[in-house]
N, C-alpha and C positions, 0 to 999 in steps of 0.2 A: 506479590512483590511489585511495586513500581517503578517505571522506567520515568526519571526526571528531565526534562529537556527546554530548553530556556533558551531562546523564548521558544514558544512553544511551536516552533513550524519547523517544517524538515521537507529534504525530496521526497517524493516517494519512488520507490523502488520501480526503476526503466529506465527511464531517459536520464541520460548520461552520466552511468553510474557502474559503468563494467569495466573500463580499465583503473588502474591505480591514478594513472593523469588526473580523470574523470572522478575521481573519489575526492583527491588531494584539492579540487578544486571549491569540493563541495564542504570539506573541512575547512578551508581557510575564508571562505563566506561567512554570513550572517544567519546560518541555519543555527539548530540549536541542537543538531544531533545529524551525525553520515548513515543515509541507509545503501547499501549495495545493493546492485543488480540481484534479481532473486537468482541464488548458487544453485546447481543440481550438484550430482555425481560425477560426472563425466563434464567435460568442456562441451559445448552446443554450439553450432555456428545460426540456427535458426530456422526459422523457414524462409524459402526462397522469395528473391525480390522479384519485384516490386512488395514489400509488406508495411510500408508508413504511406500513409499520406500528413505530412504533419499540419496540415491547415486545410479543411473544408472549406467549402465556397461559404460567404458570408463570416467565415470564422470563427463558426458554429463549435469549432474543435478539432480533436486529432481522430482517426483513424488508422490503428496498428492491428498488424497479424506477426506480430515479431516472432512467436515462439521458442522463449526465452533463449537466446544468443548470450552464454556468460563462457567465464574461462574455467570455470567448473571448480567446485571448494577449496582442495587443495591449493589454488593458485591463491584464492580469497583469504586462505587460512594464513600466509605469508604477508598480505598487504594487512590484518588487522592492527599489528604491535608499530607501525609505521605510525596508521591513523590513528593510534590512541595517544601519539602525542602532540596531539592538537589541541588534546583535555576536552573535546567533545564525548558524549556517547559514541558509540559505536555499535549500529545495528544491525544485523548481520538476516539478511533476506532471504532462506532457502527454499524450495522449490523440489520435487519429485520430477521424472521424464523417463523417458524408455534409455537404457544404456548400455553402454557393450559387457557392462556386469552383472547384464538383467538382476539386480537384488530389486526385488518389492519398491514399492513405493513405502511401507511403514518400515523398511529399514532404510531405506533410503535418507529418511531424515532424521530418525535416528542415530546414524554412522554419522550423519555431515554435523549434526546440532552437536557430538561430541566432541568432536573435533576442531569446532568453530571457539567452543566454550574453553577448551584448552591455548587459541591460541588468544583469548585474552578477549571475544565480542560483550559488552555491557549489555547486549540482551538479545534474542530471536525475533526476528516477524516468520512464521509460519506462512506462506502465500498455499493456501490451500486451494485458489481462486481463477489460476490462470485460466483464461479463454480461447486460447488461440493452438489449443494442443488438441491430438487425436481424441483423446479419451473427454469424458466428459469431469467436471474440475468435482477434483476431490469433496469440495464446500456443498456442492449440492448433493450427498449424499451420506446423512449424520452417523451412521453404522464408520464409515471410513476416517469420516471428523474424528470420532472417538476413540477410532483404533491408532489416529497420529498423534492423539493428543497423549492417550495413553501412556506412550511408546516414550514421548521426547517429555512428557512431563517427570517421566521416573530416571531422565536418563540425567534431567543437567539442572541445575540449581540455578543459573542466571534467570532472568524475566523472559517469558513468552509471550508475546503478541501475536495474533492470527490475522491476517488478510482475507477479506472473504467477498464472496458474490453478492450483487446487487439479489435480493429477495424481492421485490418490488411489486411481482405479481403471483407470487405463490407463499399467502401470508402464513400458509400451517408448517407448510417446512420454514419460512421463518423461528417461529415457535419453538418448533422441535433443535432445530440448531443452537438457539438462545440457551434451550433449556439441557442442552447435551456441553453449553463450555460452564454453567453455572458446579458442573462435577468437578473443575480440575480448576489450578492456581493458574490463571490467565490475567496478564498486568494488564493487556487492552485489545480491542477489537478496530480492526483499519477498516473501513467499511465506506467508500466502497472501491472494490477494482473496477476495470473499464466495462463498460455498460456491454453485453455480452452479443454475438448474433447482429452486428449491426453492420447495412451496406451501403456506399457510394459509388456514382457513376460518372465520370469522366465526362461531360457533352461534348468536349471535342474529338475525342479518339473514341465516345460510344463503349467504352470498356471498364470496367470493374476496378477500383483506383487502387486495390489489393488484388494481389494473385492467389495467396494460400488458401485454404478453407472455403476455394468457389467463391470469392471475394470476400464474406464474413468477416470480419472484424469484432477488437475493443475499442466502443467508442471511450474517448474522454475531451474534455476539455468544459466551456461554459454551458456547453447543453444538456448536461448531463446534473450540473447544479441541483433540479428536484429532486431529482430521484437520489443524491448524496445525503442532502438535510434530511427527506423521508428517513432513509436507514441509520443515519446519525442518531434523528428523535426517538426509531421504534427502539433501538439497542439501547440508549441513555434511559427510557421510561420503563424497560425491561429488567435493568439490572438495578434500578430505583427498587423497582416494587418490589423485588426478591430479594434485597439488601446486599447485592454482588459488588464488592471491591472491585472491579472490572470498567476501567477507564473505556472512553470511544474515543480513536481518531478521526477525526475527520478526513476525508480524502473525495476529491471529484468538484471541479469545477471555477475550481477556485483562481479568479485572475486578476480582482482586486483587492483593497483592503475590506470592505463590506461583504466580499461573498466569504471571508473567513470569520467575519464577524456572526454572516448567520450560520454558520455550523458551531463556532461558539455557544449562540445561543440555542441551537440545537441539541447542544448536550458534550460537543466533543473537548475536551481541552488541552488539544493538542491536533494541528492540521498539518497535511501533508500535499507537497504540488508538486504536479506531477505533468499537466500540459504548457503551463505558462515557463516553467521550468525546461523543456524542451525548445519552447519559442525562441527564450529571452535570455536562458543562463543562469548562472548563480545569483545576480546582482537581484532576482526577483526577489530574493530570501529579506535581504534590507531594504528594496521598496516597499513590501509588504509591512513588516514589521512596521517600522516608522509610519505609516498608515494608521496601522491598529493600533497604536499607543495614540496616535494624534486623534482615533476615533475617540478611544474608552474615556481620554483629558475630554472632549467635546461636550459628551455626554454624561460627564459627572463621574466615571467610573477611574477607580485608580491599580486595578487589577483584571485580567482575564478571570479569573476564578468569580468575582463578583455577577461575573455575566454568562456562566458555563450553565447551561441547561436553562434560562431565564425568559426563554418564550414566553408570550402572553397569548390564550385564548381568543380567539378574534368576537 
């Protein structure tokens, strides 16, 4: 199943995207689809701040220890039938975490994805991905991949997308993960979350610019740029060569009109922002866009799709 989104860019799931204000804003923008704060079970307030630095020195990017802060499903499950009449998609971002109902994590999403599908979302992102939690993120471990996918593939008829880890340097469990969503109806792959394990230091207070996780962090923002195209390409040449109906998003780095051009041509055909979005606001959605139509005219092209996966060899 495919999720259609026009034009093709969206938030991505964090920054400013947990109240309904924060929703309604991103609907009446120039996105071309609302993705929500990724939902658990339970409401989260987070982990403790300090947990954003939202600008590195040089401007390199963000650094978050959020620990997904949402208002927990049920709340989300009330704001969809508001946001569906904007006549956007509506994507509905769920998430696993420890709860006062201790249920599983594969019922965890399970219970929310049916729930979410009921109250009316155009399709799921699975964030199988998060970095900033105790446990280690469900996506590096395909046994669990499979058991969520399982789970929420038999439970709800809308489209599923999955959010997943930067694989960048463990290219066999890439593999293995690739070849474990080719089993199940997946509309597309977000790829990538925030660059995982990553620190900053304060020079003038000499202190860790996050508290959580021993200062740790998700990077994102412009620097993370390689390492998004790399996972963009391996996933788009992946599901080529295996003939998977399996869309790639792009997601990571994105701050101009040319950095969403080269995940274009990396394979994805559809991107999502997520630090410039945090910087700037909604209004990034229609700078961007008007950008990449002013590119593809520049260039001879008269569609995104003319230019999806169109890398050239060097």
């Amino acid at each position: 199943m495919k999720v259609t989104v026009y034009p093709p860019i969206t938030n991505a799931s964090g920054p400013h995207s947990v109240t309904y204000e924060e929703l309604e804003r991103i609907a009446r923008s120039a996105a071309g689809a609302i993705v929500t704060k990724s939902m658990t079970h339970c409401p989260r307030q987070g982990n403790p701040e300090p947990r954003l630095r939202s600008h590195l020195d040089n401007e390199i990017g963000s650094l978050n220890s959020m620990g997904l802060p949402n208002l927990g499903y049920q709340e989300y499950a009330k704001f969809i039938p508001k946001l569906k009449d904007f006549g956007k998609p509506v994507i509905a971002s769920i998430a696993s975490a420890p709860c006062a109902h201790k249920l599983p994590p594969v019922e965890q999403y399970r219970e929310i994805a049916l729930a979410i599908e009921k109250a009316g979302a155009d399709a799921l992102e699975l964030n199988l991905s998060c970095p900033n939690l105790e446990d280690v993120p469900i996506s590096m471990d395909p046994q669990s991949v499979r058991a969520v996918l399982h789970a929420v593939t038999r439970a709800v008829k809308i489209p599923i997308g999955v959010k997943l880890s930067p694989y960048n340097n463990v290219p066999k469990l890439f593999e293995e993960i690739a070849r474990t969503l080719l089993d199940f109806e997946i509309a597309y792959v977000a790829t990538i979350n925030s660059e995982p394990l990553t620190l900053d230091i304060d020079l003038q207070t000499r202190t860790k610019v996050v508290r959580p996780n021993e200062g740790f962090g998700g990077l994102g923002g412009p620097a993370v740029l390689p390492i998004a195209l790399a996972e963009v390409h391996r996933f788009y040449k992946f599901f080529q060569k295996h003939k998977a109906r399996i869309a790639v998003w792009g997601v990571g780095g994105i701050t101009k009109p040319e950095d969403a051009i080269k995940h274009f041509l990396a394979g994805a055909s559809v991107v999502q922002i997520g630090t410039l979005f945090l910087w700037e606001g909604p209004h990034v959605f229609e700078k961007l866009w008007t950008g990449i139509q002013r590119w593809l005219t520049e260039n001879g092209f008269s569609s995104i799709e003319e230019i999806i996966g169109q890398v050239r060899e060097a």
